[in-house]
PDB file of N, CA, C and O in Angstrom:
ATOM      1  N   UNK A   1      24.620   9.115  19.434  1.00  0.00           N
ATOM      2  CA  UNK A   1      23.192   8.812  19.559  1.00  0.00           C
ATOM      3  C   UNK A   1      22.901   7.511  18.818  1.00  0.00           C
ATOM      4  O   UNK A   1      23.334   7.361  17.675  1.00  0.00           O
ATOM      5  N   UNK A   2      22.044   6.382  19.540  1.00  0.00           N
ATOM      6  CA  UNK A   2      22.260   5.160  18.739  1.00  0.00           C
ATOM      7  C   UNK A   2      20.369   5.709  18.483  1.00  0.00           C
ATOM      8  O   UNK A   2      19.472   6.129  19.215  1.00  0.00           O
ATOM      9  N   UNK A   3      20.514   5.420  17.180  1.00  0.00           N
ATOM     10  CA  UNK A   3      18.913   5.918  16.929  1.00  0.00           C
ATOM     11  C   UNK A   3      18.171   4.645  16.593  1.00  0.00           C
ATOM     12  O   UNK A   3      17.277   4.822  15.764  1.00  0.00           O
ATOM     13  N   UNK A   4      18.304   3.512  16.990  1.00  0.00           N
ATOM     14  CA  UNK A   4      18.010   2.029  16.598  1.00  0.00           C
ATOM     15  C   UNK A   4      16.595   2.308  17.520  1.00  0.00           C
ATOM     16  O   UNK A   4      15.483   2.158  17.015  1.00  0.00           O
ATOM     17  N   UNK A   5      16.783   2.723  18.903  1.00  0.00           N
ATOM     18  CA  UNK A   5      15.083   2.372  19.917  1.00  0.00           C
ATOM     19  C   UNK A   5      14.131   3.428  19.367  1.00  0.00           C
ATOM     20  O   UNK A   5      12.913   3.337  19.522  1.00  0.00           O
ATOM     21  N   UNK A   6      14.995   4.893  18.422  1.00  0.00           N
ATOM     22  CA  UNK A   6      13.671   5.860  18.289  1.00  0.00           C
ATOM     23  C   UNK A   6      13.405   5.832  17.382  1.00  0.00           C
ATOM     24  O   UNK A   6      12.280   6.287  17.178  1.00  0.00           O
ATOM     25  N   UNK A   7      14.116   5.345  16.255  1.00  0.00           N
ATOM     26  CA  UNK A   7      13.443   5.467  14.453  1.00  0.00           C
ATOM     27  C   UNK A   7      13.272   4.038  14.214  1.00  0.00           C
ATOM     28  O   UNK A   7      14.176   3.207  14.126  1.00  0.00           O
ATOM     29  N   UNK A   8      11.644   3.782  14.090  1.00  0.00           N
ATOM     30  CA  UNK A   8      10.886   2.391  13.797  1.00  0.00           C
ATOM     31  C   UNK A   8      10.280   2.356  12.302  1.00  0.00           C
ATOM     32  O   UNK A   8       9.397   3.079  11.840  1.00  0.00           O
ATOM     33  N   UNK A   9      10.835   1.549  11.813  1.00  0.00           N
ATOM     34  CA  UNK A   9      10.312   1.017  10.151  1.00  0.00           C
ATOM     35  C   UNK A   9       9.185  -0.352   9.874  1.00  0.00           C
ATOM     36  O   UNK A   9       9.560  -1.507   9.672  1.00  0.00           O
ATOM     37  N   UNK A  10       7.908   0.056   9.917  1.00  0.00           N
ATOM     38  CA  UNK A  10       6.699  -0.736  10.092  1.00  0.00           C
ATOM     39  C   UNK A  10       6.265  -0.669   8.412  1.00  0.00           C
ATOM     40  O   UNK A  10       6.260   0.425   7.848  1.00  0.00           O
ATOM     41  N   UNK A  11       5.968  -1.703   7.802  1.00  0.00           N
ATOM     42  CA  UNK A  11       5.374  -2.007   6.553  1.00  0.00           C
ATOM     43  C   UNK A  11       4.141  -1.406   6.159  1.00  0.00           C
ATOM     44  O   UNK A  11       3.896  -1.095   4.994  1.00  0.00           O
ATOM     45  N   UNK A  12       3.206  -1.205   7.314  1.00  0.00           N
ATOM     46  CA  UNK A  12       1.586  -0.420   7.478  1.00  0.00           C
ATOM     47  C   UNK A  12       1.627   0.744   8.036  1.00  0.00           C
ATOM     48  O   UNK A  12       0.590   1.347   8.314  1.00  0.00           O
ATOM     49  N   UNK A  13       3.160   1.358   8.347  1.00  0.00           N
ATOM     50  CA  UNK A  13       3.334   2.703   8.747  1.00  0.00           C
ATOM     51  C   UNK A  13       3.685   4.140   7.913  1.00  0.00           C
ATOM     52  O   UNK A  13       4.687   4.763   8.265  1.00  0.00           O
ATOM     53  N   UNK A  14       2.967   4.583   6.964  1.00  0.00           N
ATOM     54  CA  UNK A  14       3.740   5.536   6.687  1.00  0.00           C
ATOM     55  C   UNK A  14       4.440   4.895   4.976  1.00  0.00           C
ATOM     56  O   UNK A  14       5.426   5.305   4.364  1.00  0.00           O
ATOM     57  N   UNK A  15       3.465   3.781   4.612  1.00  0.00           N
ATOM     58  CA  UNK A  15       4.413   3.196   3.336  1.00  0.00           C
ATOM     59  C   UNK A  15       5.747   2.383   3.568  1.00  0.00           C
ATOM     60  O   UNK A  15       6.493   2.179   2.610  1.00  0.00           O
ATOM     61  N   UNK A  16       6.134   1.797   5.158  1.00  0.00           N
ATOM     62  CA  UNK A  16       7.153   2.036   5.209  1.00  0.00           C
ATOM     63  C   UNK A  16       8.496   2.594   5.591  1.00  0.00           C
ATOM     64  O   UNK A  16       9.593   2.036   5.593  1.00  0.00           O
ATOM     65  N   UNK A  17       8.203   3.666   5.874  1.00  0.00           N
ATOM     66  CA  UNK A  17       9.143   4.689   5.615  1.00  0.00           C
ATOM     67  C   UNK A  17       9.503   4.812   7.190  1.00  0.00           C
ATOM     68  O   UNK A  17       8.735   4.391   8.056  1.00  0.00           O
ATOM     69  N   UNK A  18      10.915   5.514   7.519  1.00  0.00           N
ATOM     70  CA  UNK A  18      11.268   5.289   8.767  1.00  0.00           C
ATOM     71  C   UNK A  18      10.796   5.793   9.423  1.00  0.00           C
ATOM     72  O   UNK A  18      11.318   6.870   9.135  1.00  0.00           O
ATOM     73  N   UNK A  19       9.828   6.147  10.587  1.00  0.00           N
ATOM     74  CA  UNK A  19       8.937   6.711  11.386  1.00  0.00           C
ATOM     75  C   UNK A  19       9.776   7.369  12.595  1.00  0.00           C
ATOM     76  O   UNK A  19      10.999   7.503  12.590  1.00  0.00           O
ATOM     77  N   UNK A  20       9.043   7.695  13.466  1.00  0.00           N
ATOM     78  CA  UNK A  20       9.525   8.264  14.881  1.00  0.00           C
ATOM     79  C   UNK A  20       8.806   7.584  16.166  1.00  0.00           C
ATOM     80  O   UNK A  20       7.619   7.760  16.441  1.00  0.00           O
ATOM     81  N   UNK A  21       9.726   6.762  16.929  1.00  0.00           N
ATOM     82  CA  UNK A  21       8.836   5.897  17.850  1.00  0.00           C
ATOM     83  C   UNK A  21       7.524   5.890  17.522  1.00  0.00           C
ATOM     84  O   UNK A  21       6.645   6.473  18.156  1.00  0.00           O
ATOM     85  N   UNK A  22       7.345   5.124  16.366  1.00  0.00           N
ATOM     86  CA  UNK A  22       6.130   4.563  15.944  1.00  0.00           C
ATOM     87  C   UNK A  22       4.985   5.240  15.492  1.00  0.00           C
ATOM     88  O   UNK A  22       3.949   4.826  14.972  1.00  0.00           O
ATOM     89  N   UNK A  23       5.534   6.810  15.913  1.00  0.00           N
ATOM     90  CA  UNK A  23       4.285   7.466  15.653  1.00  0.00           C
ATOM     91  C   UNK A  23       4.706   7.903  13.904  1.00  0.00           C
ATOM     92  O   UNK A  23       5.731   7.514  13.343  1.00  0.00           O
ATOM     93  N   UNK A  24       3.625   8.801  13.259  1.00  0.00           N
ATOM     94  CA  UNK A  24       3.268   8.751  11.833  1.00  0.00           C
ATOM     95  C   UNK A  24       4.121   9.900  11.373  1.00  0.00           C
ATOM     96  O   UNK A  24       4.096  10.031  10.149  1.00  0.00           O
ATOM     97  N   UNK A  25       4.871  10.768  12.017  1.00  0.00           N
ATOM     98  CA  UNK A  25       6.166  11.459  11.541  1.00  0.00           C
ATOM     99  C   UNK A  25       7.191  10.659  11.740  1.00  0.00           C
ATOM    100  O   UNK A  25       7.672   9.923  12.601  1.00  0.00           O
ATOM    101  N   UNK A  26       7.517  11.338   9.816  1.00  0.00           N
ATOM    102  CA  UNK A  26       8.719  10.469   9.530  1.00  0.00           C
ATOM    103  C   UNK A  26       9.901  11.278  10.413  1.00  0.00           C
ATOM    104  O   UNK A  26       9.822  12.202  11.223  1.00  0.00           O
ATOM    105  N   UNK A  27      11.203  10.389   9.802  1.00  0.00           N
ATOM    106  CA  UNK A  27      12.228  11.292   9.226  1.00  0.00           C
ATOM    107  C   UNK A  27      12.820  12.036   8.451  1.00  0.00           C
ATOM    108  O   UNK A  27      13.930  12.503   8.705  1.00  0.00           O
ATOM    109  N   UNK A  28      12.129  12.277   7.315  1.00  0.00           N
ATOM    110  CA  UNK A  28      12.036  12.830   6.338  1.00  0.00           C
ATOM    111  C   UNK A  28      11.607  14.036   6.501  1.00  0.00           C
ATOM    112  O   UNK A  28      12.107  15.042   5.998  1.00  0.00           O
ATOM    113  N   UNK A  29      10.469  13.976   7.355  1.00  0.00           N
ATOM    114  CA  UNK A  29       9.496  15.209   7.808  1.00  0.00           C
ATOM    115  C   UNK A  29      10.351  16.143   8.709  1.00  0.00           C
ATOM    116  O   UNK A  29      10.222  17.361   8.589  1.00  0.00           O
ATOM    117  N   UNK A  30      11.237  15.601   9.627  1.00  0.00           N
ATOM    118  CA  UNK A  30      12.107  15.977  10.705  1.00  0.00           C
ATOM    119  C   UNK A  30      13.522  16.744   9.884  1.00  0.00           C
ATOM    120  O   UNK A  30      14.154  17.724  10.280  1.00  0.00           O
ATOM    121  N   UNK A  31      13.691  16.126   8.937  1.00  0.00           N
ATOM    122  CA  UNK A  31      14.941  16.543   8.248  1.00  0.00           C
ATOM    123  C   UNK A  31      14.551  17.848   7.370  1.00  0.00           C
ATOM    124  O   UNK A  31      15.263  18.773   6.980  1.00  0.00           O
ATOM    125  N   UNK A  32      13.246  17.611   7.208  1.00  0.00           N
ATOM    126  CA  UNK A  32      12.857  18.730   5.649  1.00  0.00           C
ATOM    127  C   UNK A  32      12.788  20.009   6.486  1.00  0.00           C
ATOM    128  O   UNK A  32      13.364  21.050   6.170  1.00  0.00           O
ATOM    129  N   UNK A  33      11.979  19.834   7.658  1.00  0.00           N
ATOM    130  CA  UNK A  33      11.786  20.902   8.727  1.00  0.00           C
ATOM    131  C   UNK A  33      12.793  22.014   8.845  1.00  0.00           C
ATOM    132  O   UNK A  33      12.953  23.222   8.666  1.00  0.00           O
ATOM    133  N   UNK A  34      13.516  20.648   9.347  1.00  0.00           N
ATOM    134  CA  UNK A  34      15.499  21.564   9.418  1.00  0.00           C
ATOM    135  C   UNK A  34      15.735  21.892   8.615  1.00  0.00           C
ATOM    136  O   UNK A  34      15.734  23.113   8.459  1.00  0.00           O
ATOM    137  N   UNK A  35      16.125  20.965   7.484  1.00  0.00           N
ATOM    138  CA  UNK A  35      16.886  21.798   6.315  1.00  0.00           C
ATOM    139  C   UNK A  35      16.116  23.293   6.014  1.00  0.00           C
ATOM    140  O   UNK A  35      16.800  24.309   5.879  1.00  0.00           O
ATOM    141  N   UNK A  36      14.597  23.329   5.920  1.00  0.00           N
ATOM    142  CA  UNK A  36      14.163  24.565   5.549  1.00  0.00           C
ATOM    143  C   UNK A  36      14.264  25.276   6.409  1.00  0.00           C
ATOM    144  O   UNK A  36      13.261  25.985   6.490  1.00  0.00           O
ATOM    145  N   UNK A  37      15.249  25.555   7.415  1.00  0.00           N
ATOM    146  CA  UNK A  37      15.490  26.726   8.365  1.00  0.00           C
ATOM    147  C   UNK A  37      14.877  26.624  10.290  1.00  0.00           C
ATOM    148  O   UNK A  37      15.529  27.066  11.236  1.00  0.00           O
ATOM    149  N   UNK A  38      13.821  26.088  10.370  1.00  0.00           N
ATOM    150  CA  UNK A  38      13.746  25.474  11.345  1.00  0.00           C
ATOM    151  C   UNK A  38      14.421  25.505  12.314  1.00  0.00           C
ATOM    152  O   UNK A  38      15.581  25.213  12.023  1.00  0.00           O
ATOM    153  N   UNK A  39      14.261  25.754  13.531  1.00  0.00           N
ATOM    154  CA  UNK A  39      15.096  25.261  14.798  1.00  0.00           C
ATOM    155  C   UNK A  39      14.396  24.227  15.059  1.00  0.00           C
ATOM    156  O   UNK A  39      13.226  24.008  14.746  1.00  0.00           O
ATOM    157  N   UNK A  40      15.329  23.399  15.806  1.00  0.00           N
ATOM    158  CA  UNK A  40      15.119  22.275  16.806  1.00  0.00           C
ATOM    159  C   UNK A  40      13.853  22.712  17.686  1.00  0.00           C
ATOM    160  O   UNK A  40      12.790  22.095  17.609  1.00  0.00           O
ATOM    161  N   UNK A  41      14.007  23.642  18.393  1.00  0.00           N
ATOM    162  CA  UNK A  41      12.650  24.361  19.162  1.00  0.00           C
ATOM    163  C   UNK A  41      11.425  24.807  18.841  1.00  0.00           C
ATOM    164  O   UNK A  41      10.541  25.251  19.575  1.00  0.00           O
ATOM    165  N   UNK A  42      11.456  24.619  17.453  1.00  0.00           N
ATOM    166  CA  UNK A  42      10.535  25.535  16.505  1.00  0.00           C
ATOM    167  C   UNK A  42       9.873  23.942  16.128  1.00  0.00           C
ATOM    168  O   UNK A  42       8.661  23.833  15.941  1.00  0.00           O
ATOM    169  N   UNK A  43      10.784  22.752  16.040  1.00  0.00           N
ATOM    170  CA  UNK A  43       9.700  22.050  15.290  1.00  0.00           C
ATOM    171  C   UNK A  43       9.163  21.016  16.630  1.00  0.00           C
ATOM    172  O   UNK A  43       8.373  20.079  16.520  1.00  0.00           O
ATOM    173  N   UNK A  44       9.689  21.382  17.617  1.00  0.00           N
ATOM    174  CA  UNK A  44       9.720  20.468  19.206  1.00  0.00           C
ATOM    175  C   UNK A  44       8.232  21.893  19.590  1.00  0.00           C
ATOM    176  O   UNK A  44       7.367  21.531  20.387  1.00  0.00           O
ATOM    177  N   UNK A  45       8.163  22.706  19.248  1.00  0.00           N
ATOM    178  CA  UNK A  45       7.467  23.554  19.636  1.00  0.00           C
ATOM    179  C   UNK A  45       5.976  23.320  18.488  1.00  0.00           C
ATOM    180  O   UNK A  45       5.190  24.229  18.759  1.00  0.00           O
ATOM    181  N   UNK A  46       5.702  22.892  17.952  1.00  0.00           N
ATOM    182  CA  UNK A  46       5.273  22.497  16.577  1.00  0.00           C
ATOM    183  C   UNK A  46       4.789  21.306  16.548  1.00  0.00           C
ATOM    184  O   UNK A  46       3.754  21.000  15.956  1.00  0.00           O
ATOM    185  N   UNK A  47       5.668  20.367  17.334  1.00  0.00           N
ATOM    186  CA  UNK A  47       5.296  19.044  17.551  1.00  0.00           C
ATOM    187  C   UNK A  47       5.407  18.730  18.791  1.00  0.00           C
ATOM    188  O   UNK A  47       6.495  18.231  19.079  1.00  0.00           O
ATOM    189  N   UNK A  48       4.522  18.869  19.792  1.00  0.00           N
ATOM    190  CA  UNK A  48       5.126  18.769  21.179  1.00  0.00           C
ATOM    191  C   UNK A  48       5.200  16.775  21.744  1.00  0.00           C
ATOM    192  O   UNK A  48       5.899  16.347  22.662  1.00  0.00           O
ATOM    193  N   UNK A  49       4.377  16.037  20.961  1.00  0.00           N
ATOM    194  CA  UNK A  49       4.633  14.895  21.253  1.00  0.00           C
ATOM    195  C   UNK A  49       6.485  14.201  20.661  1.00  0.00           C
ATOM    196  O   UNK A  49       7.025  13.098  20.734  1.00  0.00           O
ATOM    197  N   UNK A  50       6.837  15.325  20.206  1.00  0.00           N
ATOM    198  CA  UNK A  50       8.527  14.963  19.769  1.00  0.00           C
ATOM    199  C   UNK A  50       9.603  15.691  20.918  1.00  0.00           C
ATOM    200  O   UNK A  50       9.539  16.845  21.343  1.00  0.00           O
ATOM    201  N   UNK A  51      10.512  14.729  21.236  1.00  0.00           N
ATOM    202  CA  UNK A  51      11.929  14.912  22.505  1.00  0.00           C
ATOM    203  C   UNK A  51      13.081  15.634  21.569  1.00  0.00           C
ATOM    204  O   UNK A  51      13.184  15.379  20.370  1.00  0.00           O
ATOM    205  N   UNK A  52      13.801  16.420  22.153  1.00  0.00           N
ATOM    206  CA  UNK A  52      15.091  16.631  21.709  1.00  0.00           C
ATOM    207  C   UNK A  52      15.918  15.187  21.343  1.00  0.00           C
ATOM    208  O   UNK A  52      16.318  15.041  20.188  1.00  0.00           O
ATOM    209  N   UNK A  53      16.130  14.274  22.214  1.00  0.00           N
ATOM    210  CA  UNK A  53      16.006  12.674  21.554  1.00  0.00           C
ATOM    211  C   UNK A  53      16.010  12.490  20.344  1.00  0.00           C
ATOM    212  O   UNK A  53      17.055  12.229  19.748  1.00  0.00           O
ATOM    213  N   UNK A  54      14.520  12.618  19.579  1.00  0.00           N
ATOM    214  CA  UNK A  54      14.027  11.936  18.268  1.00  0.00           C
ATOM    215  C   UNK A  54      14.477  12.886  17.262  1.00  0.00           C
ATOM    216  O   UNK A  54      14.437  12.381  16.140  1.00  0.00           O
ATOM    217  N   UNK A  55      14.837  13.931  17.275  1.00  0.00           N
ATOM    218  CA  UNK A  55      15.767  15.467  16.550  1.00  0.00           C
ATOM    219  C   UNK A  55      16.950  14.447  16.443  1.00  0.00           C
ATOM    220  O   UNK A  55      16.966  13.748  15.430  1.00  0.00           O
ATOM    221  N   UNK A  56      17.681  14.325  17.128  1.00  0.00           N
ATOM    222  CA  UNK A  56      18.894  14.010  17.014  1.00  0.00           C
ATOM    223  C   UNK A  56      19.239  12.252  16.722  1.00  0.00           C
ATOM    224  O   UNK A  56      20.390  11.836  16.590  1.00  0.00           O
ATOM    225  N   UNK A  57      18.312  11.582  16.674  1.00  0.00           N
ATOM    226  CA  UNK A  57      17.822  10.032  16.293  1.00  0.00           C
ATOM    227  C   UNK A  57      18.152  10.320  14.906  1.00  0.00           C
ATOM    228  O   UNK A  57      19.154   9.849  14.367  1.00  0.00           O
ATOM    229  N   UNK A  58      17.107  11.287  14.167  1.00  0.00           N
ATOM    230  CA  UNK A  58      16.694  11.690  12.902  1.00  0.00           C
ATOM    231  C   UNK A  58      18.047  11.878  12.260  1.00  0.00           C
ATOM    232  O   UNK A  58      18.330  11.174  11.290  1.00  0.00           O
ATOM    233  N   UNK A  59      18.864  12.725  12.695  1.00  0.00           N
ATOM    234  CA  UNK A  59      20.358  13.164  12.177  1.00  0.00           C
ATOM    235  C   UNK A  59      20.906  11.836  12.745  1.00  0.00           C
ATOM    236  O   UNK A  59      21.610  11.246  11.926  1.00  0.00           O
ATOM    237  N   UNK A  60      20.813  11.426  13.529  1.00  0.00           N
ATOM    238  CA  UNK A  60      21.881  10.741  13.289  1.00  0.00           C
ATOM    239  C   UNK A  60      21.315   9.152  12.494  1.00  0.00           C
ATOM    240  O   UNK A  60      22.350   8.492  12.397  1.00  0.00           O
ATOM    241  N   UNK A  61      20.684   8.704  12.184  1.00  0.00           N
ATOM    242  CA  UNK A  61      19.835   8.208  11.026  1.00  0.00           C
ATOM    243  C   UNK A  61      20.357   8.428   9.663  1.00  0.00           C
ATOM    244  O   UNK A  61      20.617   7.550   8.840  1.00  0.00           O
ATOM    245  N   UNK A  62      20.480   9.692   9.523  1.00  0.00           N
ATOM    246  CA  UNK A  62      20.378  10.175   7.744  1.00  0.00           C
ATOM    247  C   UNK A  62      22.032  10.429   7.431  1.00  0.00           C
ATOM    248  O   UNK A  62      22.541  10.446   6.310  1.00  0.00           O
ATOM    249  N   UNK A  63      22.992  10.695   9.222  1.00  0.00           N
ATOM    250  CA  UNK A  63      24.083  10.214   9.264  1.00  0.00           C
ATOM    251  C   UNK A  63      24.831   8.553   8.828  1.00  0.00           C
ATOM    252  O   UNK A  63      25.985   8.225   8.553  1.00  0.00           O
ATOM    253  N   UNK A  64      24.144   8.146   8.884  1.00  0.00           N
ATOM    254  CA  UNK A  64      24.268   6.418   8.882  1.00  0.00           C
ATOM    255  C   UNK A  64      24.031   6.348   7.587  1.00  0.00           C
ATOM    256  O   UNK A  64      24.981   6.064   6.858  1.00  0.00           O
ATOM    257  N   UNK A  65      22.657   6.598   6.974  1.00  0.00           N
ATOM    258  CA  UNK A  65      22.457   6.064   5.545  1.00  0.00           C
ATOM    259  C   UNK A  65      23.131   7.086   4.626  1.00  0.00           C
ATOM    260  O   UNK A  65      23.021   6.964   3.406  1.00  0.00           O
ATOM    261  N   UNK A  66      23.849   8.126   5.192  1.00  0.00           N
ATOM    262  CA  UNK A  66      24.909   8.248   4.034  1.00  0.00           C
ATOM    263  C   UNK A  66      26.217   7.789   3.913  1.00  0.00           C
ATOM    264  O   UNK A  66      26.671   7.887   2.773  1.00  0.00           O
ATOM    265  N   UNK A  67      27.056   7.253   4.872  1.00  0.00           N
ATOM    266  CA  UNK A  67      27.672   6.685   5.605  1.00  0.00           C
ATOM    267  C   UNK A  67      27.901   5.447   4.426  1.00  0.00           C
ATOM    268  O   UNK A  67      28.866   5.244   3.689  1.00  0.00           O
ATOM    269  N   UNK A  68      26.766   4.807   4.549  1.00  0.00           N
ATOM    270  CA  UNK A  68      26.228   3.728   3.705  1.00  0.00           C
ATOM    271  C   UNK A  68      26.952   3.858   2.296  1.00  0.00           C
ATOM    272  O   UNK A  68      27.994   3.384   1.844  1.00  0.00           O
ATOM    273  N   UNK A  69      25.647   4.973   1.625  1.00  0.00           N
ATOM    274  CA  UNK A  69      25.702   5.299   0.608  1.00  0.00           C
ATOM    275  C   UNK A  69      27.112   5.442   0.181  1.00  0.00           C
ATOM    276  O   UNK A  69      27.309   4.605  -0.701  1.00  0.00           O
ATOM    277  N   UNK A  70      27.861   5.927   0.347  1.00  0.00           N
ATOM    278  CA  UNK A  70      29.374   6.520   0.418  1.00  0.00           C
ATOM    279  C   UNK A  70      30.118   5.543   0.446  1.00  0.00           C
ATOM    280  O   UNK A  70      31.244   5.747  -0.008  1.00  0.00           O
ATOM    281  N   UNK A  71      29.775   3.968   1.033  1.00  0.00           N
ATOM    282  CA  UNK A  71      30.530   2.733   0.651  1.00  0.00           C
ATOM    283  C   UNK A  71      30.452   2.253  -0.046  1.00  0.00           C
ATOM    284  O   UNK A  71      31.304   1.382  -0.222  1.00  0.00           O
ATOM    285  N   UNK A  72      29.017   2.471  -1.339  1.00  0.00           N
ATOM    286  CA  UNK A  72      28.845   1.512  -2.532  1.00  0.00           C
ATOM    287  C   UNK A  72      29.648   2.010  -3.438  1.00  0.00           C
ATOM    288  O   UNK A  72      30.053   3.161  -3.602  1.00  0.00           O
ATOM    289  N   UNK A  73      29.888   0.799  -4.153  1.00  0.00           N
ATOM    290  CA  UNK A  73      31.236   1.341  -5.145  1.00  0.00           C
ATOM    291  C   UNK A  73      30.153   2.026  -6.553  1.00  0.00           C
ATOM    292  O   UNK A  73      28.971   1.797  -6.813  1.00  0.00           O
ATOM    293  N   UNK A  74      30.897   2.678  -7.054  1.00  0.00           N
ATOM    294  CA  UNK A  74      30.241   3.117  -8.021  1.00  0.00           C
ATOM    295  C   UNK A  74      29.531   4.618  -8.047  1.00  0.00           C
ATOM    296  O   UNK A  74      29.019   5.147  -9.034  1.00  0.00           O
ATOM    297  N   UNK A  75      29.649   5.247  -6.515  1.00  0.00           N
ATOM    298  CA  UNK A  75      28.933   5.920  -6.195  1.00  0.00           C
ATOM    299  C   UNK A  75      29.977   7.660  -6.242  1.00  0.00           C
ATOM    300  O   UNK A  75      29.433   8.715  -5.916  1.00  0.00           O
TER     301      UNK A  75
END
């Protein structure tokens, strides 16, 4: 999943923070969902302006910036 067209980072959006095709849920919001037990259906059901797409944008997003993280030395 290349999540570059669905997770948008706007300066007047959200503080910042990585959004979901532009709209005002983050990824953060998408991840916390899940981690607290959540299905995919439950938060697509919850949020109906969100695709199975932007679920898996989100992971694979937080895939990348650990990815990252995991290359700085020191870490």
């Amino acid at each position: 999943m290349d999540y570059h067209e669905r997770i948008t980072i706007e300066p007047d959006m959200r503080g910042g923070k990585p959004c979901i095709r532009g709209m005002r849920i983050t990824v953060y919001d998408v991840l916390g969902y899940l981690a607290s037990g959540m299905t995919e259906a439950e938060v697509l059901a919850d949020f109906p302006y969100l695709e199975p797409d932007d679920i898996r944008a989100c992971l694979g997003f937080a895939a990348d910036i650990e990815r990252k993280l995991v290359a700085l030395p020191g870490l």
